[in-house]
C-alpha positions as CSV (number, residue, x, y, z in Angstrom):
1,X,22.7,-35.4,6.3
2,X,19.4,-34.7,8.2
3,X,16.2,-35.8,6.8
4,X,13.0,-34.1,5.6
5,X,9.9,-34.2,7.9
6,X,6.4,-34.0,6.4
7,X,3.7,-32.2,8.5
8,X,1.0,-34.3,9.0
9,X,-1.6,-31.8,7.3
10,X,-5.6,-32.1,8.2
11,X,-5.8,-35.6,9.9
12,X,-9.3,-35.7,8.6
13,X,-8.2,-35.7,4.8
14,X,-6.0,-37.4,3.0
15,X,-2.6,-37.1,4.8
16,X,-2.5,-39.6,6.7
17,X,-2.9,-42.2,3.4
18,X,-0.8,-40.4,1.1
19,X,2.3,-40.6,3.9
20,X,1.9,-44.1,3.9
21,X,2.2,-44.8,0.1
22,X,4.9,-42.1,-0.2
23,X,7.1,-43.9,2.3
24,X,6.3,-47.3,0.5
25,X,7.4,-45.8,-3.1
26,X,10.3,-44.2,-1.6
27,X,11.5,-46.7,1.5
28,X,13.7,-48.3,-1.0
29,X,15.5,-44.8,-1.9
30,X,17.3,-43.5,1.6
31,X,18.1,-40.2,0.5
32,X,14.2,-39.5,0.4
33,X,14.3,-40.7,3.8
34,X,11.4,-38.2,6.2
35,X,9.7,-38.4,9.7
36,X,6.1,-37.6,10.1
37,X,5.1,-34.9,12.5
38,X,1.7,-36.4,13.7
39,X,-1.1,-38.3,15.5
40,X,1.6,-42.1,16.1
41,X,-2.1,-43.9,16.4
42,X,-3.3,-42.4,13.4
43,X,-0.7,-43.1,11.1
44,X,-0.5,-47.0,12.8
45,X,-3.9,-47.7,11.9
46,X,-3.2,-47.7,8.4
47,X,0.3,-49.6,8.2
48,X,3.7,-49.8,9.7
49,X,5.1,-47.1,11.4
50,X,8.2,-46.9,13.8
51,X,8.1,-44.2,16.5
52,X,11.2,-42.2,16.4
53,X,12.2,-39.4,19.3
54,X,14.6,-36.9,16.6
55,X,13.9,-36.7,13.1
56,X,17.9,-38.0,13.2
57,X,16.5,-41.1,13.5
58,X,14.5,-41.2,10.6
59,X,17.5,-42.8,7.9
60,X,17.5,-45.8,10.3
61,X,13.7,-47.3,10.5
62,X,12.8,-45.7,6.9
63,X,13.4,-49.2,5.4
64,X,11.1,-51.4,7.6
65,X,8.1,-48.7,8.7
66,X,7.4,-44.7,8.4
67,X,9.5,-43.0,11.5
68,X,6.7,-40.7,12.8
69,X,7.4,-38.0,15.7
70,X,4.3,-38.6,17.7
71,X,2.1,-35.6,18.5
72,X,-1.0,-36.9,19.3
73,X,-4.0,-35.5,18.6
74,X,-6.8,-34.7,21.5
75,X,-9.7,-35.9,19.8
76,X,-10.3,-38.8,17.3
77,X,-10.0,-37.8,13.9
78,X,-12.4,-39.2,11.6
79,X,-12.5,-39.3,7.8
80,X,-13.8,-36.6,6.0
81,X,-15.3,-35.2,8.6
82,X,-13.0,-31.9,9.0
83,X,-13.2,-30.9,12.7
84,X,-11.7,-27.3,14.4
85,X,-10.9,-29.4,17.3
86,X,-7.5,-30.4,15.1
87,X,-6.0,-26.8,14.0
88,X,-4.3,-26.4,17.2
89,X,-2.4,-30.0,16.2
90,X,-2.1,-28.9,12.5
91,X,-0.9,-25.7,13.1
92,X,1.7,-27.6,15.9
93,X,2.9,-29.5,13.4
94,X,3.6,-27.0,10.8
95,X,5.4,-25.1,13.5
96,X,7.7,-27.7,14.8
97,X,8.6,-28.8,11.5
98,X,9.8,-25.1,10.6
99,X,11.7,-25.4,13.7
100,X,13.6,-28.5,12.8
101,X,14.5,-26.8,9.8
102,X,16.1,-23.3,11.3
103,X,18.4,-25.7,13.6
104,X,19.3,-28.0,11.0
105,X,17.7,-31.0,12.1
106,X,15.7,-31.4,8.9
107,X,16.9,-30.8,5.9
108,X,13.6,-29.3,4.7
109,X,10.0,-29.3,5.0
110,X,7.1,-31.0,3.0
111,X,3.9,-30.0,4.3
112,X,0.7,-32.1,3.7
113,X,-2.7,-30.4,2.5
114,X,-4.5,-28.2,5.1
115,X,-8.1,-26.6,5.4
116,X,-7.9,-23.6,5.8
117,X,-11.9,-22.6,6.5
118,X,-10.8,-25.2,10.0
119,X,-8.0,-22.8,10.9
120,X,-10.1,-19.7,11.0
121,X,-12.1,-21.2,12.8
122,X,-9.9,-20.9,15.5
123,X,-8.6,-17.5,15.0
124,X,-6.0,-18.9,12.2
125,X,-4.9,-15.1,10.7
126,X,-2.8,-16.3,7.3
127,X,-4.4,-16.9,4.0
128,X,-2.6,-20.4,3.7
129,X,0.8,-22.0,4.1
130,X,2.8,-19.8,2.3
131,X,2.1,-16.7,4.0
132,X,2.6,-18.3,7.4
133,X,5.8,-19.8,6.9
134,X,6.8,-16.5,5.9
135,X,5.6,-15.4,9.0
136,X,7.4,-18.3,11.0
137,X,10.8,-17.5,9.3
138,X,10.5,-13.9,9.1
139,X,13.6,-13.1,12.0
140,X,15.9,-15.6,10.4
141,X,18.5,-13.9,8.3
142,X,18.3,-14.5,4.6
143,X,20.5,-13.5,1.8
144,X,18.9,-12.0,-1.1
145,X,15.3,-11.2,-2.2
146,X,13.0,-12.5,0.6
147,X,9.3,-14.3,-0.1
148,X,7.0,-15.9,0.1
149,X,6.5,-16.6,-3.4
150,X,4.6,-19.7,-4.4
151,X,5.9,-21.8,-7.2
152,X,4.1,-24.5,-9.1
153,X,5.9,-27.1,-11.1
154,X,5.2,-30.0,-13.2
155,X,7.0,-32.7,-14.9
156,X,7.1,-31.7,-18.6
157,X,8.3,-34.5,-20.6
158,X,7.5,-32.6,-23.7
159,X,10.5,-30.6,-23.6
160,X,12.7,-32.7,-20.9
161,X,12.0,-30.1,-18.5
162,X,9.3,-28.8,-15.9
163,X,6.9,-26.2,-16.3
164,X,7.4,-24.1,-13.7
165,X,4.8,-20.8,-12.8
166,X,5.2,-18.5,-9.8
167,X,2.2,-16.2,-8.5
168,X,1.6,-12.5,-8.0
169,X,-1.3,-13.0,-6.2
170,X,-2.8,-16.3,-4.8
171,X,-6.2,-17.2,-2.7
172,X,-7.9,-13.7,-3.3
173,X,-10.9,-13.0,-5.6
174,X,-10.7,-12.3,-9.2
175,X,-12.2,-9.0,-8.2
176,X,-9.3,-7.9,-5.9
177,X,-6.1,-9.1,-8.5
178,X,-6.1,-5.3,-10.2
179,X,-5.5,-3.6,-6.9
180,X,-3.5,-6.3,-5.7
181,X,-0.8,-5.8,-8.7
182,X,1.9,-3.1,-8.0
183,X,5.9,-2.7,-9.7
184,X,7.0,-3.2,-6.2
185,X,4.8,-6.6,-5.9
186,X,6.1,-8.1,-9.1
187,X,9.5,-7.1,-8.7
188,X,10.0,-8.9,-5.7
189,X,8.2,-11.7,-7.7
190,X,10.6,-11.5,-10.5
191,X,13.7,-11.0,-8.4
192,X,12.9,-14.3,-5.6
193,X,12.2,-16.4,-8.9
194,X,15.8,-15.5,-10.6
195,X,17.4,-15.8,-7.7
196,X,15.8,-19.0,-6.5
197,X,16.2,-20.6,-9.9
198,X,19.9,-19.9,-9.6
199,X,20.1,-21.3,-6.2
200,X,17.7,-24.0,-5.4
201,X,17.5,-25.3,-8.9
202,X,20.7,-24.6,-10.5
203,X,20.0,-22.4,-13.5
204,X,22.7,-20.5,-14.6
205,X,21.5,-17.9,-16.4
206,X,17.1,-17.8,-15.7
207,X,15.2,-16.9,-18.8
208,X,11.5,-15.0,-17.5
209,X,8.4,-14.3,-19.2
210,X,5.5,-12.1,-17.5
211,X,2.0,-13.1,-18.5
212,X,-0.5,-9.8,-18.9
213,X,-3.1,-9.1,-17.0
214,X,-5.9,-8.7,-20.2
215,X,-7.1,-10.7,-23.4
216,X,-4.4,-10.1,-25.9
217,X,-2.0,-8.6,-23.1
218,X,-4.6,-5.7,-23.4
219,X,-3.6,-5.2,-27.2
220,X,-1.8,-1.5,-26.9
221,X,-4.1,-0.5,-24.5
222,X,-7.3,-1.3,-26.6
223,X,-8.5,-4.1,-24.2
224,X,-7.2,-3.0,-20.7
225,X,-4.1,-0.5,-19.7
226,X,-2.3,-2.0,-17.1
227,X,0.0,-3.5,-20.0
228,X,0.8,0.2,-20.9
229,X,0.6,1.4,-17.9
230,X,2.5,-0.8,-15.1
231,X,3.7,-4.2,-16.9
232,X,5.6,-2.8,-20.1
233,X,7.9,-0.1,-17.7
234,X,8.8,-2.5,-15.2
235,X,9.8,-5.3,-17.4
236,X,12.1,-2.7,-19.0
237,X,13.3,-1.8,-15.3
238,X,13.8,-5.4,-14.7
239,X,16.0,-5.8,-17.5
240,X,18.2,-2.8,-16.3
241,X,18.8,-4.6,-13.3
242,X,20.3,-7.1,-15.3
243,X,17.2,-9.9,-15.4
244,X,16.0,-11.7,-18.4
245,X,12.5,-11.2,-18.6
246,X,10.3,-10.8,-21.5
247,X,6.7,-9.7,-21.7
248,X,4.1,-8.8,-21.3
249,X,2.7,-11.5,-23.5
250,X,-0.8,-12.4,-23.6
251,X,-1.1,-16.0,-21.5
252,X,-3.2,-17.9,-23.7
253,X,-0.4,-18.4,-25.9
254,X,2.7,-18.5,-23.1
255,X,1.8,-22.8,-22.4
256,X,2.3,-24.4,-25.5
257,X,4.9,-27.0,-26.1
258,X,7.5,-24.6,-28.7
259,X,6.7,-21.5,-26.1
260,X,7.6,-23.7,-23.2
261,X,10.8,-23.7,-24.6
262,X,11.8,-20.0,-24.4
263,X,11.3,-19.7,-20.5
264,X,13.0,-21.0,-17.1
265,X,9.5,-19.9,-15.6
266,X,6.6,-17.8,-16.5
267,X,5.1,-14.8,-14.0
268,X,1.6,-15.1,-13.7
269,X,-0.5,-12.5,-12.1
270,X,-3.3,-14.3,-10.8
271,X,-4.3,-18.0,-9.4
272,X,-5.9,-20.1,-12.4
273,X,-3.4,-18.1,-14.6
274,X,-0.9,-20.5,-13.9
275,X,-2.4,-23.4,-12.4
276,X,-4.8,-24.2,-15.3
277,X,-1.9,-24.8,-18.0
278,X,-0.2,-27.2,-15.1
279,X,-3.1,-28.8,-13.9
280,X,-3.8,-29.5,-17.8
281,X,0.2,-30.5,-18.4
282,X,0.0,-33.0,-15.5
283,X,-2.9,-33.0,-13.1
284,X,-1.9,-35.7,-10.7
285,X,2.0,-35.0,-10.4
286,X,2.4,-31.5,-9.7
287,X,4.0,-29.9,-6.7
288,X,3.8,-26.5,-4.7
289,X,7.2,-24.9,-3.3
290,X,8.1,-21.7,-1.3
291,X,10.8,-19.8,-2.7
292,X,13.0,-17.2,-0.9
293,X,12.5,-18.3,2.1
294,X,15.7,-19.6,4.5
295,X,14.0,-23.1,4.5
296,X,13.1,-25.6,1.9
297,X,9.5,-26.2,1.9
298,X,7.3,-28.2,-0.7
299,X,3.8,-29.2,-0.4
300,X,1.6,-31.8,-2.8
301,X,-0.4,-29.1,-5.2
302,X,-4.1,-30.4,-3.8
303,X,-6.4,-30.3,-0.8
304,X,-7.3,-32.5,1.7
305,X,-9.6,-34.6,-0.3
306,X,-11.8,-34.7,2.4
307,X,-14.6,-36.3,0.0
308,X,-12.5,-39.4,-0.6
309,X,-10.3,-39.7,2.8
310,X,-10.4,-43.2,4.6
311,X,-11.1,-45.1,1.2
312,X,-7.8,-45.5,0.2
313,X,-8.2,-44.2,-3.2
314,X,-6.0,-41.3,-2.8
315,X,-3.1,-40.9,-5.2
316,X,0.1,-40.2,-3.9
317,X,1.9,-38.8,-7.1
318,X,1.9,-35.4,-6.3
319,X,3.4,-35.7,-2.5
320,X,5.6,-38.4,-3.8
321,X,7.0,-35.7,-6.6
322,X,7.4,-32.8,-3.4
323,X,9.4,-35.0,-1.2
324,X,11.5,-35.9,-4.1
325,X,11.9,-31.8,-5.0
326,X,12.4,-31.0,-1.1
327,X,15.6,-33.4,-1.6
328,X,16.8,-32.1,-4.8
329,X,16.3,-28.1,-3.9
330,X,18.3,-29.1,-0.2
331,X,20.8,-31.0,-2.2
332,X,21.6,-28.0,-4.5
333,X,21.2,-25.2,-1.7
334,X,23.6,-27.5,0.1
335,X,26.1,-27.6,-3.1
């Protein structure tokens, strides 16, 4: 079966490392094999690399040197210094390897950490990668409930399992979440998790939980009535429809190890929500993915480490654990 391909990310950060070291955990392990979409000189610079002309070739060199497409950048890219220069490459690269994914010429997407303040600088008009690989993928058909939705998961060996947390709302202000939050919002949210938890992770029957908004899940409406108000009726709708959801329950006591227990993954309705229990279950090792979209994508879950790029200090954990899930979710979607 086709490989993955790994987008190349800010050339300035971190990439660049971290696709070396994944490919030299994982050259052993074929099934993980994936093809770089980037800057050939780049990549060369800071070990073996084999330049491949179709990600099909990929399987073949993985063993001996990281098979990288070539797309060379215009300008030289140097370490930590983030340059606007790059986004039309970065961008490129994000674009082709969507592309090799709707043919079937990847098997899925990992994409490596972007800048975002770079992108706007050249007119960039999506909040991040998830909203534009929605964008990229929005006229292929999909069956069922369409994202993006952004998942975080973690390794949690408490419990034999993984912590998984999906988002309401993602890179806005704390300011905006309230008129952000709408039934229709989080019923997509709950519907793309079920379904993608069925299908790209193979659980049968989905257990949910919905975090509340306020202290206490608002504590009957003492502290805050969007509990009363919007996340008590639309939990009960979501069971109608046949879900198993539970909630609202207040977040501070959702992370635990026993309440870990009770829940395939939990709703949260804002950013640090759900990224502060995983960062704290396992901050090295934890991994972004898009669900409900008609691609596999995964991303490491950190930035470009533009403060430590070109050191070679960078840990490769979490990009090593996205490849790994890009496999797994293609493998089961492909089941």
């Amino acid at each position: 079966m086709s490989p993955l391909v790994l987008s190349l990310g800010d050339p300035c950060g971190t990439g660049p490392e971290l696709a070396h070291k994944a490919w030299a955990a994982l050259r052993a392990h074929p099934p993980s094999a994936f093809a770089v979409l980037g800057d050939a000189a780049l990549l060369e610079s800071l070990g073996p690399i084999r330049r491949i002309g179709s990600p099909a070739e990929a399987a073949a060199a993985f063993a001996d040197a990281l098979p990288v497409l070539d797309r060379p950048l215009t300008a030289p890219a140097i370490p930590g210094q983030p340059d606007p220069v790059h986004a039309p490459h970065i961008i490129g690269w994000i674009r082709e390897g969507v592309d090799f994914c709707l043919t079937g010429a990847a098997r899925g997407l990992v994409t490596a950490p972007i800048a975002k303040s770079v992108l706007y600088a050249t007119g960039f008009g999506f909040p991040g990668h998830t909203e534009y690989l929605g964008d990229l993928t929005a006229a292929t058909p999909y069956t069922g409930t369409r994202g993006p939705v952004m998942m975080l998961t973690a390794p949690d060996a408490a419990n034999d399992s993984a912590l998984r947390v999906v988002l309401a709302t993602i890179h806005i202000p704390l300011s905006e979440v309230k008129t952000r939050l709408s039934a229709g919002v989080i019923r997509t949210l709950a519907h793309v998790t079920h379904e993608a938890l069925i299908r790209d992770f193979g659980v049968e029957k989905p257990r949910l939980v919905l975090a509340g908004l306020n202290p206490h899940a608002g504590e009957d409406g003492t502290i805050g009535r969007e509990e009363v108000e919007l996340l008590t009726p639309l939990v009960k709708a979501l069971r109608s429809e046949g879900l198993d959801i539970a909630g609202p329950l207040p977040a501070d006591t959702l992370f635990h190890e026993e309440a870990r227990r009770t829940y395939d993954a939990a709703l949260c309705l804002y950013h640090d929500q759900g990224l502060i229990p995983l960062k704290t279950l396992d901050f090295w090792g934890g991994v972004n993915i898009t669900l409900g979209l008609p691609i596999v994508r995964t991303s490491p879950d950190h930035g470009t480490g533009f403060g430590i790029a070109g050191k070679g200090i960078a840990r490769p954990d979490s990009l090593i654990n996205a490849i790994r899930a890009a496999y797994d979710i293609s493998e089961q979607r492909r089941k």
